[in-house]
C-alpha positions, -999 to +999 in steps of 0.1 A: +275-351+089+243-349+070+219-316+071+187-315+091+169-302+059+175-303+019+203-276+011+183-257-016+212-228-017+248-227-011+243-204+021+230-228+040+251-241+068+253-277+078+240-291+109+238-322+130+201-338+128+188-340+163+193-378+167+233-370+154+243-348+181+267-362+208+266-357+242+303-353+237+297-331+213+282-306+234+301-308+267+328-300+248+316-264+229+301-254+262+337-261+280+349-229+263+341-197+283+331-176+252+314-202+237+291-206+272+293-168+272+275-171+236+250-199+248+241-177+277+232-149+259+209-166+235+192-183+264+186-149+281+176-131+252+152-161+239+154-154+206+177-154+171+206-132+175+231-121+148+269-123+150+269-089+151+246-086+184+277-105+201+306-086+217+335-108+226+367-104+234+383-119+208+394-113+169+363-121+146+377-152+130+381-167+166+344-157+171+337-171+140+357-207+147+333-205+184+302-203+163+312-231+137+320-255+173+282-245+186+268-253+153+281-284+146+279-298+178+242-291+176+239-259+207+230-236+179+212-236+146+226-207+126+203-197+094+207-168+069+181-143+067+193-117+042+231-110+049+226-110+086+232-149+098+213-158+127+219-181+156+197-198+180+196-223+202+186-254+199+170-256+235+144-281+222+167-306+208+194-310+235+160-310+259+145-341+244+181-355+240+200-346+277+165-336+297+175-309+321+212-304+308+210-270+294+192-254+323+220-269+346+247-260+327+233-223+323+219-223+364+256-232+371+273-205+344+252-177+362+259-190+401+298-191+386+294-155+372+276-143+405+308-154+427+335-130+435+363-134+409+396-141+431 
């Protein structure tokens, strides 16, 4: 997998270049209910969220391993910006890849989470 950018320090993460990331890929890391859960949030809150901003059900180094799925199959770019690592999505990307994917995947997520659980 080769980096988007030059990797000028050793905390910067590697991700997919747009014209890498699989279709695949990406139906894959949003098949996972926490990592959709993730994807959600960052579309609703339209902006770079930290780690830290997330509360999930799960130990850390399973949020962690989530993360690391969404960033390497391109969903989200995660950057460093003191000690507080960032994650956004990468809505324009998967856009000019999969048109229209994202906003059906998240449409469906919320129509899902509006139903009655059984």
């Amino acid at each position: 997998m080769t980096t988007a950018a030059a990797a000028p320090s050793g905390r910067d993460l590697p991700h997919p270049a747009r014209e890498e990331i699989r279709l695949e890929s990406v139906l894959h890391a949003l098949s996972d209910p926490m990592r959709l859960r993730i994807v959600r949030e960052l579309a609703a809150e339209g902006r770079e969220l930290s780690c830290s901003d997330f509360v999930l059900p799960v130990t850390k180094s399973t949020t962690t391993h989530h993360f690391r799925v969404l960033r390497e199959s391109g969903v989200v770019r995660q950057v460093y910006r003191g000690t507080a690592k960032l994650n956004g999505l990468r809505a324009d990307d998967l856009d000019a890849l999969f048109p229209g994917l994202l906003g059906r995947v998240l449409e469906a997520a919320a129509r899902q989470a509006a139903r009655p659980a059984p």
